[in-house]
N, CA, C and O atoms as CSV, one atom per row, in Angstrom:
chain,resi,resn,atom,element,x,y,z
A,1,UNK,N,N,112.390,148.083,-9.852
A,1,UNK,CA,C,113.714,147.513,-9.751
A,1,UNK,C,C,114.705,148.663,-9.735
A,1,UNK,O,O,114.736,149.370,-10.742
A,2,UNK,N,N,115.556,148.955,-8.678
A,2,UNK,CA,C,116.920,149.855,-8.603
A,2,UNK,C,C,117.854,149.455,-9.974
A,2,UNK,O,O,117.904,148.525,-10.779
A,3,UNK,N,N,118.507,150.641,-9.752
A,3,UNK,CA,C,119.728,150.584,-10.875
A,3,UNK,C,C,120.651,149.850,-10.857
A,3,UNK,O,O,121.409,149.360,-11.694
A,4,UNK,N,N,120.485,149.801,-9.495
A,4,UNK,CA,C,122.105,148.923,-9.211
A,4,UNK,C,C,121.350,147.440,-9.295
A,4,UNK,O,O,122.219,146.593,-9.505
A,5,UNK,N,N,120.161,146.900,-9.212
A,5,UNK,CA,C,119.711,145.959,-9.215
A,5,UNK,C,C,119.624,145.207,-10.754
A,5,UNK,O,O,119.585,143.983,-10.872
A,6,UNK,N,N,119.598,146.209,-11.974
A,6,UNK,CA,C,119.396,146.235,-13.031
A,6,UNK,C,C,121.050,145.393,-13.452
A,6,UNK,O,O,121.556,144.352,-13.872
A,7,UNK,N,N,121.278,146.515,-13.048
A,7,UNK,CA,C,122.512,146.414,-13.415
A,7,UNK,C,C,123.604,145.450,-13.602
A,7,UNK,O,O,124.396,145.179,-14.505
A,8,UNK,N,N,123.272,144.895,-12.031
A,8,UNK,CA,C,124.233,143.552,-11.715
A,8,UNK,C,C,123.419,142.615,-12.384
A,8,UNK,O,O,124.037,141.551,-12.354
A,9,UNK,N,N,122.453,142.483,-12.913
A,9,UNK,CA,C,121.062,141.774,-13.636
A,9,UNK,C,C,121.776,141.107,-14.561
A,9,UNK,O,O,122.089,139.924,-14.695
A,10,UNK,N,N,122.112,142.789,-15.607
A,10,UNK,CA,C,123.224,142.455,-16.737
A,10,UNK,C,C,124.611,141.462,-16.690
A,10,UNK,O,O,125.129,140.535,-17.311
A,11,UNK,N,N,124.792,142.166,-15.727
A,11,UNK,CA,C,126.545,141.910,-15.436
A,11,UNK,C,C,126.118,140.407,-15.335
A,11,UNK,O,O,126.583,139.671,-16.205
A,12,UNK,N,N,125.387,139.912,-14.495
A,12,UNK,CA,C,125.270,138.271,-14.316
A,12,UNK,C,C,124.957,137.348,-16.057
A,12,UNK,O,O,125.533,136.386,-16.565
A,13,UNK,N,N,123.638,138.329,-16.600
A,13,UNK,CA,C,123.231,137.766,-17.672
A,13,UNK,C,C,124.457,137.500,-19.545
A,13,UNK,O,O,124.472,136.678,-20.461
A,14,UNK,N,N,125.401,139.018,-19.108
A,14,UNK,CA,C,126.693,139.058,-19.904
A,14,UNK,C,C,127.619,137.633,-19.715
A,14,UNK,O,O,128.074,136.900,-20.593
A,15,UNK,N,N,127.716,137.530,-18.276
A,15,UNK,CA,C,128.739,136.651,-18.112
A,15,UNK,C,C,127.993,135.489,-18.110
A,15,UNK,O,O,128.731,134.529,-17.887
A,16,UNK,N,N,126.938,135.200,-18.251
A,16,UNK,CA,C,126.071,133.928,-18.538
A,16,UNK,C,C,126.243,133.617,-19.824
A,16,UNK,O,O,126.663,132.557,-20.290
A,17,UNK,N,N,125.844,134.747,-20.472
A,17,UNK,CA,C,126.276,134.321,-21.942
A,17,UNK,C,C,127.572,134.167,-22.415
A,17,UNK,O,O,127.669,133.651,-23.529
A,18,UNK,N,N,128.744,134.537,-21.755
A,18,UNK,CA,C,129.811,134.535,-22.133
A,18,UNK,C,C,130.550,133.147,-21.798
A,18,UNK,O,O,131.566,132.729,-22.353
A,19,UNK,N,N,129.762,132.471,-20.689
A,19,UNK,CA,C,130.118,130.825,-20.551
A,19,UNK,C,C,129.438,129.999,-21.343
A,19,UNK,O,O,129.811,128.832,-21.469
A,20,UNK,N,N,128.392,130.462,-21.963
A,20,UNK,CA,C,128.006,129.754,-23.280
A,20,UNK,C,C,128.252,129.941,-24.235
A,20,UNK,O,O,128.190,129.101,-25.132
A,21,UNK,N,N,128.498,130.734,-24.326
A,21,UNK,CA,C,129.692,130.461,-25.888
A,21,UNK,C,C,131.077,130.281,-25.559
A,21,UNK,O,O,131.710,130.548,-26.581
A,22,UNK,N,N,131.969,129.912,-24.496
A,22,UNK,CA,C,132.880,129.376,-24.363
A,22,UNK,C,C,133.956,129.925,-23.619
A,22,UNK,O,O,134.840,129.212,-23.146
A,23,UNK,N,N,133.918,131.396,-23.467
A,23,UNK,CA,C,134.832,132.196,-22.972
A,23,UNK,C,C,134.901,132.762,-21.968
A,23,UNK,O,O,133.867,133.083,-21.382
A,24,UNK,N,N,135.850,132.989,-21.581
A,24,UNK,CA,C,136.417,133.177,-19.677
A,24,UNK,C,C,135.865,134.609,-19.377
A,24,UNK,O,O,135.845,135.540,-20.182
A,25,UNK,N,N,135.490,134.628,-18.289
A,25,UNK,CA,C,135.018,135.948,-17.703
A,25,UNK,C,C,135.616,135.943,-16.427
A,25,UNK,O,O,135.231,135.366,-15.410
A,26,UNK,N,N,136.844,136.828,-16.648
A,26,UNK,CA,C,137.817,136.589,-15.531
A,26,UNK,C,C,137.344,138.353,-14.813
A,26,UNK,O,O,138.252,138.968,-14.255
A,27,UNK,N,N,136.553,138.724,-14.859
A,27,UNK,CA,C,136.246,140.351,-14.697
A,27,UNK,C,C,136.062,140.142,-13.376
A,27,UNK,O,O,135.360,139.236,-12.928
A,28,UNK,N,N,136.970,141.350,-12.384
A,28,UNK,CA,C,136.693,141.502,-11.031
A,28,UNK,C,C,135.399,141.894,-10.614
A,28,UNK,O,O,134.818,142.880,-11.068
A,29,UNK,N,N,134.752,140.811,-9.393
A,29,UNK,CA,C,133.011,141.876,-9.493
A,29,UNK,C,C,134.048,142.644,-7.867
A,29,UNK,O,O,134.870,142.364,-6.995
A,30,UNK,N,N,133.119,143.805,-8.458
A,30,UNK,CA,C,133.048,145.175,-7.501
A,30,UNK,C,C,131.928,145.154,-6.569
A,30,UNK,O,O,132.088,145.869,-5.580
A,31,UNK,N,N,130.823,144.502,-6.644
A,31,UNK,CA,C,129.713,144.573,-5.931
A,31,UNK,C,C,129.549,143.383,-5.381
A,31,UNK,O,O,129.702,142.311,-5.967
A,32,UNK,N,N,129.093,143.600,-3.741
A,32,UNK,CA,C,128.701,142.011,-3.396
A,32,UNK,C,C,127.722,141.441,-3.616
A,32,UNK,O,O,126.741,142.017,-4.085
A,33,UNK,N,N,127.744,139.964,-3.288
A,33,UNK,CA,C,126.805,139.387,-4.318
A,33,UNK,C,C,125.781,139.605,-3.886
A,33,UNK,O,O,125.568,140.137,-2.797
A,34,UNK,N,N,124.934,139.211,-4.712
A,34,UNK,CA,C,123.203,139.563,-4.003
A,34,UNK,C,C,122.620,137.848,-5.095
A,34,UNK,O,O,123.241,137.468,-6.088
A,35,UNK,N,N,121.675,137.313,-4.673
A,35,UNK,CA,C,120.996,136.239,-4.937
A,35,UNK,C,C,119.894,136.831,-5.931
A,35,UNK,O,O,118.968,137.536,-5.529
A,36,UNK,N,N,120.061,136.518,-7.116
A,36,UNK,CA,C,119.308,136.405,-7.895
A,36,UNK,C,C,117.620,136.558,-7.588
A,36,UNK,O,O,116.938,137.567,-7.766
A,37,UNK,N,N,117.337,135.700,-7.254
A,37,UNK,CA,C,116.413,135.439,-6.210
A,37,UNK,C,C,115.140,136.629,-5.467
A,37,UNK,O,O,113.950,136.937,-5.530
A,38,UNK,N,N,116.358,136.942,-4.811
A,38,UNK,CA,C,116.263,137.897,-3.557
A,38,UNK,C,C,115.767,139.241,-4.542
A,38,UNK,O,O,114.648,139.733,-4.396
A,39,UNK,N,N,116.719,139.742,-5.524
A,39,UNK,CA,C,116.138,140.624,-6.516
A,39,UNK,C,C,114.915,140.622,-7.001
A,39,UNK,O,O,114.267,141.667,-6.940
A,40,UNK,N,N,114.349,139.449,-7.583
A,40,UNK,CA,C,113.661,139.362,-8.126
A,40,UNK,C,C,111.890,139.604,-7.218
A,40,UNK,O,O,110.905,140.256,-7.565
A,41,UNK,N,N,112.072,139.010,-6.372
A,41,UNK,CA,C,111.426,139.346,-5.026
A,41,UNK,C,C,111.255,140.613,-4.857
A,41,UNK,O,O,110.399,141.285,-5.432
A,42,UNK,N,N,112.163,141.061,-3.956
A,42,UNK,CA,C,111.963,142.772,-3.846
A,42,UNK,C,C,110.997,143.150,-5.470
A,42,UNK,O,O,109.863,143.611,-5.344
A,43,UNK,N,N,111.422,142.970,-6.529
A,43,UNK,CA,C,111.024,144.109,-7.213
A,43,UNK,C,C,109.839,143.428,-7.817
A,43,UNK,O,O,109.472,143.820,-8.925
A,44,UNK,N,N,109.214,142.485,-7.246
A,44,UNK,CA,C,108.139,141.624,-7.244
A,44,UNK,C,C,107.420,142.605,-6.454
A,44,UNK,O,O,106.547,143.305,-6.968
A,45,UNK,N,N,107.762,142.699,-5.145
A,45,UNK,CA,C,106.795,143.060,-4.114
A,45,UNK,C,C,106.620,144.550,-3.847
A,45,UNK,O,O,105.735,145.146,-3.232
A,46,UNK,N,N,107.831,145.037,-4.550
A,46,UNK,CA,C,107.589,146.711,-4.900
A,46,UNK,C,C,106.585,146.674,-5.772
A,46,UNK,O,O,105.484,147.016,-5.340
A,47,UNK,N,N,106.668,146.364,-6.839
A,47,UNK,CA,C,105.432,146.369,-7.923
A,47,UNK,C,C,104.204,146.072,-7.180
A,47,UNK,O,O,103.513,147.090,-7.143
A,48,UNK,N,N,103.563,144.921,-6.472
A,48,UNK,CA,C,102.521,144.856,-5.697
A,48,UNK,C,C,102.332,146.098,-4.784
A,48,UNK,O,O,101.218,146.542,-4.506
A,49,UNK,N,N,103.565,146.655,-4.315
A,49,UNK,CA,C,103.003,148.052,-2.887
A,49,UNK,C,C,102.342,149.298,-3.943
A,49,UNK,O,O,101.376,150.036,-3.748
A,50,UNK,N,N,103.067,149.226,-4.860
A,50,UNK,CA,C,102.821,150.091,-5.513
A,50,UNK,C,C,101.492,150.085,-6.605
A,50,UNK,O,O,101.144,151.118,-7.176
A,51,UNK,N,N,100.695,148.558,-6.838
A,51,UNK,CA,C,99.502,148.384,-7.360
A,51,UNK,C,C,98.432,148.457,-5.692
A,51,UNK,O,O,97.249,148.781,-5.802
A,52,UNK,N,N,98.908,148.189,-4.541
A,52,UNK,CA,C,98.219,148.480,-3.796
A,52,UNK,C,C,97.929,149.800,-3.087
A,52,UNK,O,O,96.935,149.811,-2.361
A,53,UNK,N,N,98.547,150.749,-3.179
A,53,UNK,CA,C,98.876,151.914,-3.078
A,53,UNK,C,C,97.522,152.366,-4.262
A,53,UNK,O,O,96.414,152.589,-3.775
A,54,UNK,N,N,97.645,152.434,-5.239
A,54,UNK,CA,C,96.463,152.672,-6.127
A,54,UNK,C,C,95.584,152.564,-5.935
A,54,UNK,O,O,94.773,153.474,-5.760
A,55,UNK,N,N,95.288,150.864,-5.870
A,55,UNK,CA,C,94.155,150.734,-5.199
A,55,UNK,C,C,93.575,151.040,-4.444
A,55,UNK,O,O,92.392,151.188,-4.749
A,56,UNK,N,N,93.867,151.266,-3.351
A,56,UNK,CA,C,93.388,152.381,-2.064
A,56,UNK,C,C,93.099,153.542,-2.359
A,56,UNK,O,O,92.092,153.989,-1.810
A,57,UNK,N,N,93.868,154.459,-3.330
A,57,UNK,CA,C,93.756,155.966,-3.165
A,57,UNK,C,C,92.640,155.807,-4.278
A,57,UNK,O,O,91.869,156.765,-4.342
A,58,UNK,N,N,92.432,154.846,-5.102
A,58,UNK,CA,C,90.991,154.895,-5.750
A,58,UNK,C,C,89.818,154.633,-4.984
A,58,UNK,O,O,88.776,155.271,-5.129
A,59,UNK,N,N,89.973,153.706,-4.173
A,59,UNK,CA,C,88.957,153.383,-3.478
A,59,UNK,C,C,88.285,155.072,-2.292
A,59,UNK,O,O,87.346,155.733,-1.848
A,60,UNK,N,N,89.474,154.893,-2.385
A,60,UNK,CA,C,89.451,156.439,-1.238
A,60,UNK,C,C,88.736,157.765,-1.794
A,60,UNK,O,O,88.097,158.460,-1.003
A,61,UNK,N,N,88.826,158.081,-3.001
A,61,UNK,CA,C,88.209,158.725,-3.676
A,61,UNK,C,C,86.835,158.371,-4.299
A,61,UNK,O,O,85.977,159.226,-4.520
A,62,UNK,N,N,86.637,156.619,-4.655
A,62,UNK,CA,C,85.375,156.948,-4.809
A,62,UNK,C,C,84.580,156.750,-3.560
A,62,UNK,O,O,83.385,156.489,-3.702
A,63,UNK,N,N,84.959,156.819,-2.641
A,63,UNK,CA,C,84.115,156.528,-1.192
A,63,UNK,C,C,84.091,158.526,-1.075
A,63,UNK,O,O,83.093,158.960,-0.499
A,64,UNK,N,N,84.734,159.199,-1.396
A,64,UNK,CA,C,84.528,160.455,-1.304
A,64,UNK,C,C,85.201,161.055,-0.163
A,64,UNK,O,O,84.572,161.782,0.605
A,65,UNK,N,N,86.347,160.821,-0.009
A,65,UNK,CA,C,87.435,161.263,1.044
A,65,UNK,C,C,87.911,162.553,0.141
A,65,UNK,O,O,88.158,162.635,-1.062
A,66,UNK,N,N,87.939,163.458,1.121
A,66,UNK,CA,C,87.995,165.110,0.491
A,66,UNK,C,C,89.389,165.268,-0.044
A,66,UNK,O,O,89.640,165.964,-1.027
A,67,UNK,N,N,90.205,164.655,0.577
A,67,UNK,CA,C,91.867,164.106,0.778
A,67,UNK,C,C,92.267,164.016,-0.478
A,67,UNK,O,O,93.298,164.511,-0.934
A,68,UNK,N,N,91.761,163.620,-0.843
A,68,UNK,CA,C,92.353,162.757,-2.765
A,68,UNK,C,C,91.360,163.821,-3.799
A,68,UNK,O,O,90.335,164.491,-3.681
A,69,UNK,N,N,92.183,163.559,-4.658
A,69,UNK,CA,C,91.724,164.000,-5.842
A,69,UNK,C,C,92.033,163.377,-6.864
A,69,UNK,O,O,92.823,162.433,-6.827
A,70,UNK,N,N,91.427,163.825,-8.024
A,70,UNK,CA,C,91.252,163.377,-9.477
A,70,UNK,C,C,92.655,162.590,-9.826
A,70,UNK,O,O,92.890,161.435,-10.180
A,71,UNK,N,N,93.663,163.990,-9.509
A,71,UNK,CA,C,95.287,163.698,-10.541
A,71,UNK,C,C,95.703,162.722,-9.642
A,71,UNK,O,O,96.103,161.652,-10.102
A,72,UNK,N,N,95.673,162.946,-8.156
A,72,UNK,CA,C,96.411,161.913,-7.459
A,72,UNK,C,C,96.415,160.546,-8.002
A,72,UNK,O,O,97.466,159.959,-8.258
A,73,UNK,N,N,94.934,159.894,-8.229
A,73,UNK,CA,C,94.176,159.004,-8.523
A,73,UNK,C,C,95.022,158.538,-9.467
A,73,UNK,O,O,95.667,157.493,-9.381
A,74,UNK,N,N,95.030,159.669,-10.796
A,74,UNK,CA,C,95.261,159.431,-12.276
A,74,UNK,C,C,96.902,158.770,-12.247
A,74,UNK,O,O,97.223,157.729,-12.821
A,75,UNK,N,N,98.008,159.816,-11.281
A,75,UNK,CA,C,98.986,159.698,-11.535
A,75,UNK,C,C,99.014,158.331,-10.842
A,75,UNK,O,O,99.433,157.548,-11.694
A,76,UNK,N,N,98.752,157.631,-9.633
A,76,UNK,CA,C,99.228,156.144,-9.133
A,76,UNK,C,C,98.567,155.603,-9.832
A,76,UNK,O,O,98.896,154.431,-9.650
A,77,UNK,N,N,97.595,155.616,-10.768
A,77,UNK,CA,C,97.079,155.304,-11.853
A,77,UNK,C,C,98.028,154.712,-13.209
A,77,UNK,O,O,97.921,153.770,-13.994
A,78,UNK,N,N,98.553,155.317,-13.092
A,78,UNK,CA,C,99.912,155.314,-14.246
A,78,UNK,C,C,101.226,154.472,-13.945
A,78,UNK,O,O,101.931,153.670,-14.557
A,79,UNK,N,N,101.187,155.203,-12.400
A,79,UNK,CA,C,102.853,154.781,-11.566
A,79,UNK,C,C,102.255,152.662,-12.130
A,79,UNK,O,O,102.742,151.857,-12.925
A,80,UNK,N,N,101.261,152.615,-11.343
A,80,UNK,CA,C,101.104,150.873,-11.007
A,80,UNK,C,C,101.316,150.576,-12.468
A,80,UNK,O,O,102.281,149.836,-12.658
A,81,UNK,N,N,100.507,151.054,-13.822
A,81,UNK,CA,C,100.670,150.464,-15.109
A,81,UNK,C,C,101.858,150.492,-15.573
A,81,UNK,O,O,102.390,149.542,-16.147
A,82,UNK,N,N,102.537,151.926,-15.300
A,82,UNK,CA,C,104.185,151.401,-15.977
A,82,UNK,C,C,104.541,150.411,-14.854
A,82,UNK,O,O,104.465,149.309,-15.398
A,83,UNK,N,N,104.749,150.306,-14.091
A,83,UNK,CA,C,105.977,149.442,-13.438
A,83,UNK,C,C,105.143,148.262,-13.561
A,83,UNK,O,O,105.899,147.415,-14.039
A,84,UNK,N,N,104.083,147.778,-13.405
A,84,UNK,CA,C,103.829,146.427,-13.797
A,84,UNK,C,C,104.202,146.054,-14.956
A,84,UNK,O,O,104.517,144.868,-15.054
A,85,UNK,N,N,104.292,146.971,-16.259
A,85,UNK,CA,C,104.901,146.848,-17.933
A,85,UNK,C,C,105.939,146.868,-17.636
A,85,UNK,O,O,106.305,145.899,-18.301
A,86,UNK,N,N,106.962,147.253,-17.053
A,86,UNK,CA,C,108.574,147.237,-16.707
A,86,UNK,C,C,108.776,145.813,-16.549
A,86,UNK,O,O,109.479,145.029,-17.186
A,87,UNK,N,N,107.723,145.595,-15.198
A,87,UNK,CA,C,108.198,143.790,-14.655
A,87,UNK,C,C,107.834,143.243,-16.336
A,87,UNK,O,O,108.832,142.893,-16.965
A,88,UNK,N,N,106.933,143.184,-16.832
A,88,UNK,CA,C,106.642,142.207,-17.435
A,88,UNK,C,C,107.205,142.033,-18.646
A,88,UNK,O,O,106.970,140.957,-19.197
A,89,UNK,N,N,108.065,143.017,-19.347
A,89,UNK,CA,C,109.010,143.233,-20.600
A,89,UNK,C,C,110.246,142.534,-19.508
A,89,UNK,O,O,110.671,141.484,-19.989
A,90,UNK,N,N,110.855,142.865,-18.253
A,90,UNK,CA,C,111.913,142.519,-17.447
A,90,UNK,C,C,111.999,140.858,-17.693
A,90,UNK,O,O,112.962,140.184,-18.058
A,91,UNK,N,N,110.586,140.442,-17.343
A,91,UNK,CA,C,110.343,139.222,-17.606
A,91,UNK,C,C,110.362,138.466,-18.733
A,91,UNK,O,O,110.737,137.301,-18.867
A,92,UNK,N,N,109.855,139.350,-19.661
A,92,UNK,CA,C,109.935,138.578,-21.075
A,92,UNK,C,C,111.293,138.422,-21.585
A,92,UNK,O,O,111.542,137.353,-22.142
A,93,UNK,N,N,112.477,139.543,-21.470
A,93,UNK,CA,C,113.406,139.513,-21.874
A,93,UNK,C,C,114.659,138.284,-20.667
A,93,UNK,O,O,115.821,137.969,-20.924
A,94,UNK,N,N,114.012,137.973,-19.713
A,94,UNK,CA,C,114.936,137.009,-18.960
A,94,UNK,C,C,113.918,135.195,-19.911
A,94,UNK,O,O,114.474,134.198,-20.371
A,95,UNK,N,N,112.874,135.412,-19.862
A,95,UNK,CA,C,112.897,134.193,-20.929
A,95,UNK,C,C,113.481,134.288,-21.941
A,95,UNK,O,O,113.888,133.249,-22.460
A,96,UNK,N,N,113.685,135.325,-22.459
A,96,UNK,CA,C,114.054,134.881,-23.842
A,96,UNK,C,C,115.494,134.515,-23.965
A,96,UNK,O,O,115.885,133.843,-24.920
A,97,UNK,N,N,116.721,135.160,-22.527
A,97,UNK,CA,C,117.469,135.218,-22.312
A,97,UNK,C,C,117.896,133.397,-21.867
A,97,UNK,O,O,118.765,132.712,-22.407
A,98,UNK,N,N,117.227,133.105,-21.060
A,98,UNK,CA,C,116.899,131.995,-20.524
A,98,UNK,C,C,116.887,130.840,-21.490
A,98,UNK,O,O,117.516,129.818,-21.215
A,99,UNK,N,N,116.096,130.968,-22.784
A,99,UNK,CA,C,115.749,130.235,-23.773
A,99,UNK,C,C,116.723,130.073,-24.661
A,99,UNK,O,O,116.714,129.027,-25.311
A,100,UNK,N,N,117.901,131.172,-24.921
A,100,UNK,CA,C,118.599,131.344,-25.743
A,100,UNK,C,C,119.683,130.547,-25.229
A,100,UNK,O,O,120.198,129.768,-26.032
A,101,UNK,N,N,120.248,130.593,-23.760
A,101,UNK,CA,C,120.648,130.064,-23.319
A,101,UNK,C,C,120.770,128.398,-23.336
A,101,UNK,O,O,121.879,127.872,-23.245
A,102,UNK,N,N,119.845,127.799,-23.429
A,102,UNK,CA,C,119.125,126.385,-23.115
A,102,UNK,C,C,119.055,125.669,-24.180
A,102,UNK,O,O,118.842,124.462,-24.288
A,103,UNK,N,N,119.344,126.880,-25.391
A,103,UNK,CA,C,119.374,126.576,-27.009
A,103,UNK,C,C,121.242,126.447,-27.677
A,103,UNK,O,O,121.822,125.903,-28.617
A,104,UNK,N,N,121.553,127.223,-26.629
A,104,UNK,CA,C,123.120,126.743,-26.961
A,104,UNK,C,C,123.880,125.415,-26.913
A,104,UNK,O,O,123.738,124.580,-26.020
A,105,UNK,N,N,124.616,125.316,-27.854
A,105,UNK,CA,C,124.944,123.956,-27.962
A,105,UNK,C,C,126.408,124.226,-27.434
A,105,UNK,O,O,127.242,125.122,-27.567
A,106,UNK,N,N,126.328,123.152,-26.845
A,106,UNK,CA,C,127.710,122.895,-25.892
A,106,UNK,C,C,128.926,122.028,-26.730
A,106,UNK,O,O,129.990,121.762,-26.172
């Protein structure tokens, strides 16, 4: 997920919370809009290029392609585990966000 993707993440999730508990969020947005949605996607399907990307350069190495090596392996090795842990804390914290939400009393 980009920064700026993060970002406006917040900015949406601030002013979400700020209509549930009652108060005006009259704040100019600076950025155009982008669909919720649409974010979530992209950095859905980045995470997949990037577990498939692994996958290959492992496969590639143990088939014995001279090309690859050990660290290559190790490091997209790593890249796919953090960013799949990114999505999935990203995720946990929009349920909980979500939940907290749904728990407010109007």
């Amino acid at each position: 997920m980009s920064a700026q993707g993060i970002n406006q993440l917040l900015g949406e999730m601030r002013a979400m919370q700020a209509l549930a508990a009652g108060k005006s969020t009259a704040a100019p947005q600076t950025a155009p809009a982008v669909e919720f949605g649409d974010v979530l996607k992209a950095t859905l399907e980045q995470v997949n290029s990037v577990q498939q990307a692994s996958q290959d350069l492992q496969k590639r190495f143990e088939l014995g392609d001279e090309s690859v090596n050990v660290q290559d392996v190790m490091v997209s090795m790593q890249k796919a585990s953090l960013s799949f842990q990114t999505m999935t804390q990203a995720r946990n914290k929009l349920v909980s966000a979500y939940q907290e939400i749904m728990n407010t009393q109007v």
